[in-house]
N, C-alpha and C positions, 0 to 999 in steps of 0.2 A: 848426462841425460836427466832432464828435469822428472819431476814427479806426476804428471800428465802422461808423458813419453812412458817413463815406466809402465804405470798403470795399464793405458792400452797395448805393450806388450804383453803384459802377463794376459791379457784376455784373451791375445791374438792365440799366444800359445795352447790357452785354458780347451782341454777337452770335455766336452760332454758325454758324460756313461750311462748307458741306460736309459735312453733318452728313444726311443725312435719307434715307441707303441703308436698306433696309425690311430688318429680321430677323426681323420674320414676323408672326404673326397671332395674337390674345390674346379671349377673350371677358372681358366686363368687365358690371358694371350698373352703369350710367351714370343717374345725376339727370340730370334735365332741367328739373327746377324743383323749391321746394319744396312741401312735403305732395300729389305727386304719386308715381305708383308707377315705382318703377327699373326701366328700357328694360334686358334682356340680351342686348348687341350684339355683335358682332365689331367689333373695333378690329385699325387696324396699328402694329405698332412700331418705331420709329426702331432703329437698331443703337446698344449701348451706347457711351455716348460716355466721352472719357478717365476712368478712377478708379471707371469704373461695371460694374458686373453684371447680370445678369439673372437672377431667379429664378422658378423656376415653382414658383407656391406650390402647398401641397396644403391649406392649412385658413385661416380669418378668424373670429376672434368676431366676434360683433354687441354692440358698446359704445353705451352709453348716450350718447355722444358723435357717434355717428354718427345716432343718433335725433336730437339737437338739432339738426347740419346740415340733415338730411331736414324738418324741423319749422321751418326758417325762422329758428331760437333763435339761432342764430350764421349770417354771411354767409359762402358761400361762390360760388367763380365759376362758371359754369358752361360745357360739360357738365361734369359732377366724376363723378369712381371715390372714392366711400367707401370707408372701409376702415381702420383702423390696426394689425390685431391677427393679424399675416400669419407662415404659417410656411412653411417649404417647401425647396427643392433651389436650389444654383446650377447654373442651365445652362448661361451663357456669360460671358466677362469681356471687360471695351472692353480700350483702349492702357493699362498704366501700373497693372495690376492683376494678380498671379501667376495664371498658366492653374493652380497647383494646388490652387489655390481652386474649382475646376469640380468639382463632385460634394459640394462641402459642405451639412450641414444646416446653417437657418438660421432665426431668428426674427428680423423687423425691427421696427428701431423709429424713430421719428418723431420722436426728437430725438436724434442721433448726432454733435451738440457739431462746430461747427465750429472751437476750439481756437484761434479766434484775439481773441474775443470779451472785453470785459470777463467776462461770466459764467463762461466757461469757463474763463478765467486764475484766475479764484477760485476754481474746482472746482465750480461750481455748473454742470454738464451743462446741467440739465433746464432751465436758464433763457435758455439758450445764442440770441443774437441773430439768427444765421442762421436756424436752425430755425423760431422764431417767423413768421423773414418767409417762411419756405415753409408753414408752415403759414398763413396769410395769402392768399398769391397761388397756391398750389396747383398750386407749381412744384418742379421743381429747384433749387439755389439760383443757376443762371445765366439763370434767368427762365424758362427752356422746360421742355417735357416731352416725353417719348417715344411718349407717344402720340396717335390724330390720326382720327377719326371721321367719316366724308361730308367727309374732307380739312379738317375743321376740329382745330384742336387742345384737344385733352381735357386736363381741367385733375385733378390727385389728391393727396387727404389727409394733408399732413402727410410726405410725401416717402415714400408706402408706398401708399397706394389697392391694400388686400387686397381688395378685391369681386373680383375677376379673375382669371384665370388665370396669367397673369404680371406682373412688375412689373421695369420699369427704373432702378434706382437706385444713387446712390453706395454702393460698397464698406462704408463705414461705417454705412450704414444695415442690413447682412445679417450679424448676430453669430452666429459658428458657436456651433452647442451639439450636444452627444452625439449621435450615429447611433441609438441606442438611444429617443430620446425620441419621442415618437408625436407627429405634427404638431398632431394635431387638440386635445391638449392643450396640447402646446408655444406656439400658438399665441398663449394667452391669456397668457403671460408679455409681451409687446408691452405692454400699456399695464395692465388692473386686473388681474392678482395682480401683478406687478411694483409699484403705486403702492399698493394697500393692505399690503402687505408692507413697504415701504417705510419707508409712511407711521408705522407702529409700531415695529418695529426701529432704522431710520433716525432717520428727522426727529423721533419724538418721543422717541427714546431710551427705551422703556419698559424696566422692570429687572423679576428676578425677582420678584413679591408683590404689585407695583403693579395696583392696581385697575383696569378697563379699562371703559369703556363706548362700545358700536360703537349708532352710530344707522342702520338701512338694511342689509337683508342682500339684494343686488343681488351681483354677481362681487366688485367692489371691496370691500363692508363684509363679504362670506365672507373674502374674503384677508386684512383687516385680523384676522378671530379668528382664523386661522391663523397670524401673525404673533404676535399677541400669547400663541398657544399658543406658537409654537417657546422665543419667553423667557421664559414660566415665569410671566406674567401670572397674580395670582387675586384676587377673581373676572372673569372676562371675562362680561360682561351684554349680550346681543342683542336690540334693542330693533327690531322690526317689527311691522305690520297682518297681515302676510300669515302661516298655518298654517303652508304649505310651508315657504316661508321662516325660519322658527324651529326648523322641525325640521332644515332644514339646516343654521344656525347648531350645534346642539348635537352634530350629526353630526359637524362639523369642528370643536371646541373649545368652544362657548361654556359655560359654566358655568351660567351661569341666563340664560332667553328672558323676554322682556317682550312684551305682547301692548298696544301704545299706540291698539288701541281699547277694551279692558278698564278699566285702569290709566290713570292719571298715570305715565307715563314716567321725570318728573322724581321725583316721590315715591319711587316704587317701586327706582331708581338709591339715591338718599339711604336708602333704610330699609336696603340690601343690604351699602351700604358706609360703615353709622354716618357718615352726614352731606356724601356725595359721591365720586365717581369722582377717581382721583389724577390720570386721560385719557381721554379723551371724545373721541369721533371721527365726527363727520358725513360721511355715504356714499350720503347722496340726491339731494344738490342742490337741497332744497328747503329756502328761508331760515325757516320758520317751524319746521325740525326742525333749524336751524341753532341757533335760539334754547332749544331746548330742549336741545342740545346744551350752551350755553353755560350752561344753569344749573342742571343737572346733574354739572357738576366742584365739587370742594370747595373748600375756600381755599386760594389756591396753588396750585391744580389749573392742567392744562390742558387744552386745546380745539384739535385740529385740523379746520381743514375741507376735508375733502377732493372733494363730491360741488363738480358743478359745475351753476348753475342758467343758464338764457336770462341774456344781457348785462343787464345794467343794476339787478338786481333787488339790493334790498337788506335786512338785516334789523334788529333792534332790538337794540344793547346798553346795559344800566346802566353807563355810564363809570365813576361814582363806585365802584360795586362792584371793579369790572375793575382800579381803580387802589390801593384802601382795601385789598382782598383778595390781591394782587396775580395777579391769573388771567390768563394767556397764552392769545391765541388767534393760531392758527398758519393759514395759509393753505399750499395744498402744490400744487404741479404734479408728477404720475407722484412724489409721494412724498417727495419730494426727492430720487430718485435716478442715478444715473451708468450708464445700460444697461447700456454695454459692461461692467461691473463685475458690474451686479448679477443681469442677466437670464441669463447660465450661472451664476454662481452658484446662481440658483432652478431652472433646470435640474436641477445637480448633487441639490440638498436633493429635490427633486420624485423624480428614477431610485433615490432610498434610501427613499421614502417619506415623506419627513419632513414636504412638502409635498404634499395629496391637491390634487391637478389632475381628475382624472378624475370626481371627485363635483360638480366644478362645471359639468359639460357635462351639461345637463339636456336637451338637441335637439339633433340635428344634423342640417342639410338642404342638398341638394344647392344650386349658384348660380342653376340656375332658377326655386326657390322663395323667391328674397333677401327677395320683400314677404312672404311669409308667415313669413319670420322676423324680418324686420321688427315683424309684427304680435306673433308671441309676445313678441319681447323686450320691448316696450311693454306686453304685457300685467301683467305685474310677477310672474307666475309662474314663471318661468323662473330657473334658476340663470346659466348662461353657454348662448347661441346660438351653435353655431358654425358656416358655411357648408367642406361637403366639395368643392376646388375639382378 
């Protein structure tokens, strides 16, 4: 057993004593099973225990991510508080965290590196060991959580469960950003503008000129043209089913829309850019826009996949091509990026403009209509859902 492995066992085992003075009361929508509608309950909250905060958020997207929880598509425990895409105020701080951290604004996010990790010794944040196993058991990472429902304990997503009113969580997971930043936008920097932004600038290093083609204009595949606009990408090619959606593609950067119930996708990429895309970016999660994705780069091109589909599902590549052409394809978690790094930096580019946040918030509804935003974001019309908590 490496020293990773250990590590998080000892936490798994690690009990908490003395731990469960009540600091108050949170509304929350709580799953209580999957493809059922979320219960919006009162829940009580433990008092922040050492290193931790409490924030009372004011805004949550609705991520494609929390549809596949809701949908059965990934396992989660239950009750469970969905949520990952949370912004809001700190209201109070446990033992072992500066009291002047209380009144900070804040965007959290759900992989905030626990720095002890192979991953995170490499710099690779987003890959970071702990995190995953909170995302996993829909804990803290000392096994419990702060909250607790008909005296049972409520289990939440990824160390953030934004459905709610407030959230108890480690310091590290609440990265201050400007006083000036509007929650309800700030908010979507948490996980898709952050990972399609990312995923361009970053992981796929795109340069000024380099040809771009984004498959999926969902929050994530809009970030990814906005990304590929800040560097100076041309052409950037938006390739969607949906009206809407294309039109907001060219709103926020795209250079030419593709309309892939028209058209061949793959053709219409090749005719644009004499013979293929230099990066191609899948932002559905659907493997068969995967594969279209992948044969729509030119030789030598590459291929990141960023959408994420239900477990298990796989799609088709030509080996021979992949190895004879040499074509990369990239698999990315939030981008490949380092939050704490990148999420005020998008802040900052966002308060100058540089970054339009505000064109992505196509609904916004209060936490008692979570299923009805539920339903929009599923509907595939919607730019970003975001819940006013």
């Amino acid at each position: 057993m490496d020293i990773d492995h250990v590590w998080l066992f000892c936490m798994r085992v690690h009990i908490r004593k003395g731990h469960r003075s009540m600091y108050g009361k949170a509304s929350a929508a709580i799953m209580v099973g999957p493809n059922r509608p979320l219960q919006v309950e009162t829940i009580d909250l433990d008092d922040p225990g050492f290193g931790e905060v409490v924030v009372r958020l004011r805004a949550s997207g609705v991520c494609h991510s929390d549809i596949s929880f809701l949908e059965g598509k990934w396992p989660a425990p239950l009750p469970y508080i969905l949520g990952h895409e949370g912004a809001g105020t700190i209201e109070a701080v446990g033992p072992g965290v500066s009291s002047r951290r209380v009144g900070e604004n804040v965007v959290l996010t759900f992989v905030p590196g626990c720095g002890r990790c192979r991953f995170c010794l490499e710099g690779r944040i987003n890959l970071c060991t702990e995190a995953a196993w909170c995302l996993d058991e829909g804990t803290l990472p000392d096994g419990t959580t702060r909250y607790r429902w008909q005296r049972d304990t409520v289990y939440f997503l990824g160390q953030v469960g934004s459905f709610s009113t407030h959230a108890v969580v480690p310091s590290s997971v609440a990265l201050k950003v400007p006083d000036e930043l509007d929650p309800i936008e700030g908010c979507l920097l948490g996980c898709g503008v952050m990972t399609g932004v990312a995923a361009v600038t970053g992981l796929a290093n795109v340069r000024p000129g380099d040809s771009v083609a984004i498959f999926g204009c969902g929050g994530v595949g809009l970030s990814a043209i906005q990304g590929a606009r800040l560097v100076g990408a041309d052409p950037i090619i938006a390739v969607d089913l949906l009206p809407e959606k294309r039109k907001m593609a060219k709103q926020l950067g795209a250079t030419h829309v593709v309309d892939a119930r028209a058209v061949d996708p793959i053709e219409a990429i090749r005719d644009l850019t004499q013979g293929g895309a230099d990066f191609t970016f899948e932002a559905s999660g659907n493997p068969l826009v995967a594969e279209q994705s992948v044969l729509s780069a030119r030789t030598g091109g590459t291929t990141v996949l960023i959408g994420q589909p239900a477990v298990g599902k796989t799609m088709q590549v030509n080996v021979f091509d992949v190895t004879q052409f040499e074509h990369y394809i990239l698999g990315t978690h939030i981008g490949g990026a380092t939050p704490a790094i990148v999420i005020p930096r998008l802040a900052r580019l966002a308060l100058r403009g540089l970054i339009d946040l505000k064109s992505l918030v196509t609904h916004r509804l209060p936490l008692s209509d979570v299923n009805e935003a539920i339903a929009i974001a599923k509907s595939g019309g919607a730019g970003r859902v975001v819940l006013e908590l």
